[in-house]
N, C-alpha and C positions, 0 to 999 in steps of 0.2 A: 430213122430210129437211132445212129449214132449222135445225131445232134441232139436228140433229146435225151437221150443215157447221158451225154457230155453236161447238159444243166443241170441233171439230178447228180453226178459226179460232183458238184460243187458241196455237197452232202453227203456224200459218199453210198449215192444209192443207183444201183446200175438198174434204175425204172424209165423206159420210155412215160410210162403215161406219170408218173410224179414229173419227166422234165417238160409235159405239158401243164401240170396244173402250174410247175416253176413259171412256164412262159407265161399262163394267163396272171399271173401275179406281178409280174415284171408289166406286163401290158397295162393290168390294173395301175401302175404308180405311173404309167406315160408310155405312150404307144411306142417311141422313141426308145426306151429302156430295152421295153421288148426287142424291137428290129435290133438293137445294137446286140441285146445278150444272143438270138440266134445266129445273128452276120457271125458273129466274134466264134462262137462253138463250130460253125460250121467250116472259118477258116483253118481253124487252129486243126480241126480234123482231118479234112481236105491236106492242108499242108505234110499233115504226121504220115497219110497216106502216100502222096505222093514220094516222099521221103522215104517211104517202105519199112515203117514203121511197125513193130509185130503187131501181128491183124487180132490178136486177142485182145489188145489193148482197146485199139481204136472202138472195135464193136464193144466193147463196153464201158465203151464212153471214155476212158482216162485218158484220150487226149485232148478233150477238148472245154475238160473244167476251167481249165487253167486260161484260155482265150477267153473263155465265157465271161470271166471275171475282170481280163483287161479291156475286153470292150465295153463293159456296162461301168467299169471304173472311170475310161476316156469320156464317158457320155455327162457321168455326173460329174466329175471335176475340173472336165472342159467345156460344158455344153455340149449338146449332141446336134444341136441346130449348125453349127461350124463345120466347111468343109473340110476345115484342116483337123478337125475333131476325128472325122472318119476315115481320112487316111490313116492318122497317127493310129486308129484303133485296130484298122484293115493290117496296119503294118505290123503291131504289137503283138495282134492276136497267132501272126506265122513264127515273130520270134519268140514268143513264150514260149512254144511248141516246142522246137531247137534247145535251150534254156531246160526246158522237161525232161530232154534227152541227158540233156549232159549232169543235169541233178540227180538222174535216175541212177546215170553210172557211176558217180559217186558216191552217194547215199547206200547203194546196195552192198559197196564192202560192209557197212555194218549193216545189213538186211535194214534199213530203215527205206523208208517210203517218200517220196517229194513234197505231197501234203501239198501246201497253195504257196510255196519255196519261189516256184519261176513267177509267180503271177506278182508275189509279193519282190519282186528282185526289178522286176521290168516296173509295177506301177511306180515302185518310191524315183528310179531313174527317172520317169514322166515326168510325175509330177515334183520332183525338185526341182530337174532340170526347167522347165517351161516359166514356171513366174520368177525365178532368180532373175534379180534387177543389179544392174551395175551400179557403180559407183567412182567415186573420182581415183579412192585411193585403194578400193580390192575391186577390180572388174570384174563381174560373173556376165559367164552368157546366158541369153534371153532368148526362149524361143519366142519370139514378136508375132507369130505367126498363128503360132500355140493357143499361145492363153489370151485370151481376150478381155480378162478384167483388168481394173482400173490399176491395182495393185497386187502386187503378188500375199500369200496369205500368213509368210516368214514371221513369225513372233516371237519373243523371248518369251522364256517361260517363264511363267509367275503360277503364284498360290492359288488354287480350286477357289471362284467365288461362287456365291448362293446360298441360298437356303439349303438344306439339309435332309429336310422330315421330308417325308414318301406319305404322300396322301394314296388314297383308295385308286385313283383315277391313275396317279402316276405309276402304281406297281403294275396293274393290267395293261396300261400303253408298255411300261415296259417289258413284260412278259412276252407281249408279241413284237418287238419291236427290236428286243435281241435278237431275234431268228431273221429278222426282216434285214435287219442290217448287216447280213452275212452277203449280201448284192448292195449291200449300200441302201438300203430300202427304208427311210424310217419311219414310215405309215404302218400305224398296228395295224390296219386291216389286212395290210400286203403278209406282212408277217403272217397273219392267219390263217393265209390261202395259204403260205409257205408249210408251215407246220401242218395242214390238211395233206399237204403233196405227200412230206415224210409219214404220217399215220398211212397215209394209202400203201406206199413201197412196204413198211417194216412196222409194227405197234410197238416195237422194242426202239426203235432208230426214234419214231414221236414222244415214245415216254424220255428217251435218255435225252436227247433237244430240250424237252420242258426240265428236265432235273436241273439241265447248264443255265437254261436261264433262270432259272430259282439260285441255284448258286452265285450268280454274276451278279443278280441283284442284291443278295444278302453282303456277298462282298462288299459288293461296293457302298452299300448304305453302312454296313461296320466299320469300313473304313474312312467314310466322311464323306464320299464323292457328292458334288451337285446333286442335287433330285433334278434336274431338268436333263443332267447329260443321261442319267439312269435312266429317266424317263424315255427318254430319245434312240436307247439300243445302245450307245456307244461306246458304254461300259462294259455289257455284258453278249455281245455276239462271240466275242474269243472262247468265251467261256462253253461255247453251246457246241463249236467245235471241237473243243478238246470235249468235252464229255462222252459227245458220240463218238470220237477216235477212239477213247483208251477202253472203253467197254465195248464190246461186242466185233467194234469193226477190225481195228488188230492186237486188241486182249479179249480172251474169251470174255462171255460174260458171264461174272458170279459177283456173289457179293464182295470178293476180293479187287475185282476191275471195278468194281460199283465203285466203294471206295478209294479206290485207285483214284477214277476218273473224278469224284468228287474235288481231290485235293487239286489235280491237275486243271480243272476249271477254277477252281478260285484263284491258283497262281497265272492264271492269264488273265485274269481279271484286274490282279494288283498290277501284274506288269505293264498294262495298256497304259496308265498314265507314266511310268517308266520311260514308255519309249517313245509316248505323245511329246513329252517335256524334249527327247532327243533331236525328235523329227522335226519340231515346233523352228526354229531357228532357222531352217534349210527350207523350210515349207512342204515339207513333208507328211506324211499321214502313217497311222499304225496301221492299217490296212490287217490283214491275219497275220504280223510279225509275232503277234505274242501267242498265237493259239499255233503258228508254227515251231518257236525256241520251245516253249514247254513242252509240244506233244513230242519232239525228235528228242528231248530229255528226259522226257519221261518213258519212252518206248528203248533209247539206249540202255535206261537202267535198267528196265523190266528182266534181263536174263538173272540182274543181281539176287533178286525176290523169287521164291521158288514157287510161292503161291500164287506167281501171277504168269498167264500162260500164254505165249502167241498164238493167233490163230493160222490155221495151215490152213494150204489150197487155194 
């Protein structure tokens, strides 16, 4: 039961049975996914336990989002067929754990929450570190062992290319395909089992999911993005997090968090290409960096605003 609270954690929903429909969803995009997101929740738990970890936590699930995440991240951006894929995953998923610990205790002087902070600290280290290629005159290290493509995937940034227009087809891949992409998933179908899991746990936690990705998507079509990347999720899963963070989960929800949470997903939405352009040189990925800076900025401000309320308990 902890391992599956720990998948649906990744949502912020302490449901065993949403973090089974989570796993048939992960299994739907590759059997592979699936084994990796349970290995990865079950060590990250395991670990928090043995570590003596308070039992409130673990039993509902919040230690083990955060491994869930770096195992199914190690699977898609290393292969998951490499045995060096599931060590490094086996490995990542205890020290994310550790990582959880020590964000928890600093984040909590200002009462702020870890969000996907360790999972997002440990992936970007992976994966920069592993396909960094030396050179004659700045040598990086290379994990040789790691990455197994041809080239590592380092680019300089350049200008959005593509088309534009959002046809029929591309706004419904996209719709389900931001939520999908919160496991890396960009199959609208996975996405849909995804969003099915959240309707089951909460019908506030599924409406506010579908608000963010209506927002992510309007962002980013307003603001110019590819229709392929939009179509693809990878504009707008930040977006789907912060929305469900700032309403309901830890601001009440009214129509003041509503709004709240509206502004707070479209600024992670702009941001993602922000930090894509950052990460892009290093070989880097935004992983939830943008849906983590905005919601701990928007949750620090919140005492400023009187109409907007934490929730307690």
């Amino acid at each position: 039961m902890e391992v599956l609270r720990g998948q649906a954690q990744v949502d912020f929903l302490p449901s065993a049975l949403t973090g089974v429909v989570f796993s048939v969803a992960l299994f739907a995009a590759g059997w592979e996914f699936g084994l990796y997101g349970l290995t990865g929740t079950a060590v990250g738990t395991a670990t928090a336990r043995l570590l003596g970890a308070d039992r409130d936590r673990i039993t509902a699930g919040l230690e083990g989002f955060n491994s869930c995440l770096v195992a199914v991240g190690c699977a898609v951006f290393l292969g998951p067929h490499h045995p060096s894929t599931a060590v490094l995953a086996l490995t990542g998923s205890a020290v994310v754990t550790i990582l959880t610990g020590a964000a928890a205790r600093i984040l909590a002087t200002w009462d702020l929450p870890t969000f996907t902070l360790p999972f997002c600290l440990t992936a970007s280290a992976m994966t920069i570190a592993a396909p960094a290629e030396g050179g004659t005159s700045h040598a990086l290290w290379q994990w040789g062992r790691v990455w197994h493509q041809d080239a590592g995937p380092a680019t300089l940034s350049r200008p959005a290319a593509g088309p534009t227009a959002l046809t029929v087809t591309d706004l419904w891949h996209a719709f389900f395909a931001n939520i999908g992409q919160i496991f890396f998933m960009p199959q609208w179908y996975v996405g849909l089992i995804f969003l099915l899991g959240i309707f089951l746990a909460c019908r506030r936690a599924g409406v506010l999911a579908c608000v963010g990705s209506a927002v992510g998507i309007l962002t980013a079509w307003a603001l110019g993005a590819p229709a392929e990347q939009v179509a693809e999720g990878t504009m707008g899963y930040n977006a789907v997090l912060a929305a469900m963070a700032l309403c309901g989960v830890f601001l009440v929800a009214d129509a003041w968090s509503l709004a709240y949470a509206v502004i707070g997903a479209a600024a992670a939405t702009a941001l993602s290409p922000a930090l894509a352009a950052l990460f892009a040189p290093s070989g880097g990925h935004t992983f939830t960096w943008p849906f983590v800076l905005v919601s701990l900025a928007f949750l620090a401000a919140a005492p400023a605003f009187p109409r907007l309320r934490r929730v307690t308990g």
